[in-house]
C-alpha positions in Angstrom: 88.4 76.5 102.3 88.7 78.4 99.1 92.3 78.6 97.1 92.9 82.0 97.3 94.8 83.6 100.2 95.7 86.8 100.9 98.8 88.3 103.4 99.2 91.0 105.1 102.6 92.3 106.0 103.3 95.5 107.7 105.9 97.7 108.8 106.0 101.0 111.1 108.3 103.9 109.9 110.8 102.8 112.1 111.2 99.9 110.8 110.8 100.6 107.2 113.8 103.0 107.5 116.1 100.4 109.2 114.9 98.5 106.1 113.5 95.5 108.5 111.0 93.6 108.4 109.4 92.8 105.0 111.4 90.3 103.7 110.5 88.3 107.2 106.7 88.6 107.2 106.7 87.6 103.3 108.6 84.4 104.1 106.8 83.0 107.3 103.5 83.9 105.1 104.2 82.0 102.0 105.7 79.2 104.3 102.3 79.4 106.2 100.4 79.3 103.0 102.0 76.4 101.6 101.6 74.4 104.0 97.9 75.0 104.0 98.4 74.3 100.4 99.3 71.0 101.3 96.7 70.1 104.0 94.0 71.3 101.8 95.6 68.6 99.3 95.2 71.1 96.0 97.7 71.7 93.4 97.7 75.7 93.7 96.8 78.4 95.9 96.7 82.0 94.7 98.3 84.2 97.0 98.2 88.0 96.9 100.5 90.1 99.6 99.4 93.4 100.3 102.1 95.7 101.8 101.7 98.7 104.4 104.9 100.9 104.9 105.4 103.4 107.4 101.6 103.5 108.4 100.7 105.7 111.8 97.6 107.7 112.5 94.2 107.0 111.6 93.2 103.5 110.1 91.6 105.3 107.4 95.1 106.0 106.1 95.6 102.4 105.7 95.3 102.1 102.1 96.7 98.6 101.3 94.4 96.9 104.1 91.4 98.7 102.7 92.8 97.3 99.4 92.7 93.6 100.5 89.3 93.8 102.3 88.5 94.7 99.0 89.8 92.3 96.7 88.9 89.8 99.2 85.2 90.7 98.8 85.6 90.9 94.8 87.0 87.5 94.5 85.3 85.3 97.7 88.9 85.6 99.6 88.0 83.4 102.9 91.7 83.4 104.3 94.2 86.1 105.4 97.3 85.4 107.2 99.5 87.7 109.0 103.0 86.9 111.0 101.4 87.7 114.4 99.3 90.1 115.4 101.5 92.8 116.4 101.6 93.4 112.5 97.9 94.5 112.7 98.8 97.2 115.3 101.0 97.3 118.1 98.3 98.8 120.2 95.6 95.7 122.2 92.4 97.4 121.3 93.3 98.5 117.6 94.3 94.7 116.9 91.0 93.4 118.5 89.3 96.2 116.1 91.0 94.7 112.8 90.6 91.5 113.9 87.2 91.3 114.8 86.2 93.5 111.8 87.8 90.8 109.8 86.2 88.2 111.4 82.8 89.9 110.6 83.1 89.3 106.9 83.5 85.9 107.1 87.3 85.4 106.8 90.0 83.2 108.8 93.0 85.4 109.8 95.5 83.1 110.4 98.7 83.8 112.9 101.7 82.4 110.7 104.0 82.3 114.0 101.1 80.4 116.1 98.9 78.8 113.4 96.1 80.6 115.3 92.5 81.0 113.8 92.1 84.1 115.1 88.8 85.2 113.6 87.1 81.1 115.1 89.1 82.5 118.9 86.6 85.5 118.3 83.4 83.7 117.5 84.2 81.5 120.5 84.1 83.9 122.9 80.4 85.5 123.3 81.6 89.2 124.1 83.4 89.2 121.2 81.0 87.8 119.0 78.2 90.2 120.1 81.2 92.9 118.9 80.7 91.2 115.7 77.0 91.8 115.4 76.9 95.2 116.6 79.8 96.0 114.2 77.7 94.7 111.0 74.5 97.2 112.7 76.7 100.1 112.6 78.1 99.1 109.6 74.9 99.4 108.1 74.0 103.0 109.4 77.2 104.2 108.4 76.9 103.4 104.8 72.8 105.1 104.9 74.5 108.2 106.3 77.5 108.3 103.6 75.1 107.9 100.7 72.9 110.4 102.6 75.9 113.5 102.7 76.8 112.8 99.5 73.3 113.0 98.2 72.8 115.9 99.9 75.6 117.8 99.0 75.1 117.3 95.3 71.8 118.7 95.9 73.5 122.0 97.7 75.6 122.1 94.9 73.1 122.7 92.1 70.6 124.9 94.6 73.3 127.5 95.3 76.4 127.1 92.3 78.6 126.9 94.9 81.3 124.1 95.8 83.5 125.0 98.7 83.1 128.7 98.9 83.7 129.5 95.2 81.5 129.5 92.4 80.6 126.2 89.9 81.2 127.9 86.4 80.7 124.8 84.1 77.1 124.5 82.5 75.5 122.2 80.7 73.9 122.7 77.0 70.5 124.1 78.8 72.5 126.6 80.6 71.8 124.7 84.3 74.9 124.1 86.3 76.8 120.5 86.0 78.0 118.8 88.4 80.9 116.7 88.0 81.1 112.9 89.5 77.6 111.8 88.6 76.7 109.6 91.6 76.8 105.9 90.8 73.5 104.0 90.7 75.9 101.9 93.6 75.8 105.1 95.5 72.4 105.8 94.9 70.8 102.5 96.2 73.2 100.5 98.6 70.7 97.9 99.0 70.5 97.4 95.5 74.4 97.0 94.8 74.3 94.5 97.7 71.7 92.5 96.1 73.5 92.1 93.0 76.5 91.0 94.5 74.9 88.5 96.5 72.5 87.2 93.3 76.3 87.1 91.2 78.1 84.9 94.4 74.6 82.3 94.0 75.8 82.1 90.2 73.1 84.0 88.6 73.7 85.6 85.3 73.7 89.4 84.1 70.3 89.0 82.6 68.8 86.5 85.2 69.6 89.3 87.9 68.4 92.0 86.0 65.3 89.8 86.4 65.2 89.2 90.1 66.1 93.4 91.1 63.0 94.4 88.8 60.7 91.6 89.9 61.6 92.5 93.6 60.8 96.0 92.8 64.4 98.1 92.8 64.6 100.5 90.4 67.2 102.4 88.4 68.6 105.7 88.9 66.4 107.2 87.2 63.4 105.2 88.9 62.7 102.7 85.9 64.0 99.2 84.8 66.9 97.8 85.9 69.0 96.1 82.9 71.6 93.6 82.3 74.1 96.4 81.6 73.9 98.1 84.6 74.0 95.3 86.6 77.4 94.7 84.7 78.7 98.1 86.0 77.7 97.5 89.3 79.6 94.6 89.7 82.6 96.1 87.1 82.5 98.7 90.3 82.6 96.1 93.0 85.6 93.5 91.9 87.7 97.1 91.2 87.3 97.8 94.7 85.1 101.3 93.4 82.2 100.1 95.3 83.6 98.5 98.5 80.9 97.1 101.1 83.7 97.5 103.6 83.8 101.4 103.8 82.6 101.6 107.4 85.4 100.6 109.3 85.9 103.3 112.0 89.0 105.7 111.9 90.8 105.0 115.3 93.3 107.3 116.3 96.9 105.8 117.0 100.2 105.9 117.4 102.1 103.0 116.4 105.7 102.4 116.1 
């Protein structure tokens, strides 16, 4: 196990305006983590907390938990520990959601109250662990059909000078019409910001991965050579949380108090 933890603490809108609940799940987390601290028998742990308040409606509207899937991507994050599960969701299926989506890239969410494993109780049980694979399947289309729309609408865009009903007035120097937000060579080729991420966790070096891409035939935006300073951007992109491989977690509707 790595040294860098992350928490995740919680709180409905109930709860956040009786002013409850915060201080608690910081406390048993830090306890928990210390104590891992000292059975993993290193000097320091870095511990990050992210912090939802007043959170109801679709989990795409959870913007500190897409934050810490994030940075726990970026920086190789392998543990997250809540108080209990009820501080994923109050709702059985949405915490079995989070849970095992967790549990799909890799990390150990810990119960502080229990000292559960969660994510190793998932990969125990086959049903759930087959919810794991199919999860990282539609992951997959999900992120092809997102660059896909985007692509596609940028394409609309400059075809028709139109951006949601209304005209596009800015131009370029040759008179053609410019559109604003210049899709990301990340964006463009999903497979290719994957790669680099997974060359730069193996240790390799801006220049030695600009090597691999181009000898395994990717190409840049613009369909040549890939250098060392894109590569740079890419992953500038990715430890920022720009580029996030974790975009395809399902919006599920619910109401939790």
């Amino acid at each position: 196990m790595g040294n860098i933890i992350s928490g995740y603490v919680r709180v409905s809108s109930r709860e956040q305006i009786n002013g409850t609940g915060i201080e608690r799940q910081i406390k048993a987390i830090e306890t928990f983590a210390e104590n891992m601290r000292t059975n993993m028998r290193t000097p320091r742990i870095n511990l990050r907390i992210f912090t939802e308040e007043g959170i109801s409606g679709t989990v795409e509207k959870r913007p500190a938990f897409s934050e810490m899937i994030a940075y726990a991507d970026a920086n190789d994050c392998k543990i997250i520990i809540i108080e209990d599960m009820t501080r994923l969701a109050r709702e059985l299926l949405l915490q079995m959601q989070l849970a095992t989506y967790i549990a799909s890239k890799e990390i150990d969410l810990y119960s502080a109250n229990t000292g559960e494993n969660i994510s190793k109780a998932i990969y125990d049980d086959p049903m759930r662990k087959a919810m794991i694979q199919m999860q990282g399947v539609f992951s997959e289309l999900e992120r092809s059909t997102m660059v896909k729309r985007m692509i596609g609408g940028r394409k609309i865009q400059h075809e028709t000078g139109m951006r949601n009903g209304k005209r596009i007035e800015a131009r370029d120097r040759k008179g053609k019409i410019r559109i604003e937000g210049r899709p990301r060579l990340s964006e463009i080729n999903p497979e290719l910001a994957l790669r680099v991420i997974e060359l730069h966790k193996k240790g390799k070096t801006l220049y030695g991965t600009a090597k691999i891409l181009n000898l395994e035939g990717f190409k840049s935006s613009t369909g040549g050579l890939i250098y060392h300073t894109q590569v740079a951007i890419i992953l500038k992109d990715w430890r920022k949380g720009v580029f996030n491989t974790t975009k395809a977690l399902d919006a599920v509707e619910y109401q939790d108090e």
